[in-house]
C-alpha positions in Angstrom: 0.0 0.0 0.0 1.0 3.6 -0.8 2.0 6.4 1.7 -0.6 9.2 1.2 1.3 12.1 0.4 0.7 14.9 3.2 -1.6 17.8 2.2 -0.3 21.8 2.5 -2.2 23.5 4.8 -0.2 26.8 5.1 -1.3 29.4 2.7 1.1 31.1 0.5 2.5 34.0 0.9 4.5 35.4 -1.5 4.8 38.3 -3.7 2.5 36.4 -6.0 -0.3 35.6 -3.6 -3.5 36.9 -3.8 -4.9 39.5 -1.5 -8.0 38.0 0.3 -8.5 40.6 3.0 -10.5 42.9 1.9 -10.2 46.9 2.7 -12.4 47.9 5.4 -13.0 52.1 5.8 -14.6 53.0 9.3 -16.5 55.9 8.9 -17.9 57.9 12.5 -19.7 60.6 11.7 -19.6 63.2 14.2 -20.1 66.9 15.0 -17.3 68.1 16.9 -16.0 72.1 17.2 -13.1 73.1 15.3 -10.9 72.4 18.6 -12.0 69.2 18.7 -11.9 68.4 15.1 -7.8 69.8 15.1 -7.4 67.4 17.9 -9.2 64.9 16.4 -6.9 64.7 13.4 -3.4 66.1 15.2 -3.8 63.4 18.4 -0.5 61.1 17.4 1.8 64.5 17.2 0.1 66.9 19.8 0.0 64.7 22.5 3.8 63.9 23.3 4.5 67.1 21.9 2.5 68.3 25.3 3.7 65.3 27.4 7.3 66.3 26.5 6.5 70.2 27.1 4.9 69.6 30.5 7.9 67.4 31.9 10.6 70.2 30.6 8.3 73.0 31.8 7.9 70.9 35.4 11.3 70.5 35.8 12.1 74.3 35.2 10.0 75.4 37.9 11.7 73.1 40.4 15.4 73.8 39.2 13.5 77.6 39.9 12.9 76.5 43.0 15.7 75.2 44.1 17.8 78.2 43.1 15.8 80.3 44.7 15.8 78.3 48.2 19.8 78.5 47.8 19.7 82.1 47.8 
């Protein structure tokens, strides 16, 4: 009796392959100010940009501070 030969079961996935995902587009629609829109679309630059700007500004107003305790 034969050996069966064993089956593939990974899928390929080379430059040839074809795409079977398809594209999903989330649409919210909501109203929001003009604020809130900028924020809305500026979120993944603003924030550390204001994370980054509080911890420098913080750490001014204790080296302040502390000069000023020194004196």
């Amino acid at each position: 009796m034969a050996k069966n030969k064993k089956k593939r079961n990974k899928s390929y996935t080379g430059a040839d392959a074809a795409i079977t995902k398809p594209v999903i587009t989330k649409i919210s629609a909501v109203n929001r100010s003009k604020v809130g829109q900028w924020w809305f679309d500026n979120k993944k630059i603003a924030k550390p940009i204001l994370i980054i700007s509080g911890i420098v500004i913080f750490i001014v107003i204790i080296i302040l501070q502390i000069i000023q305790l020194a004196n």
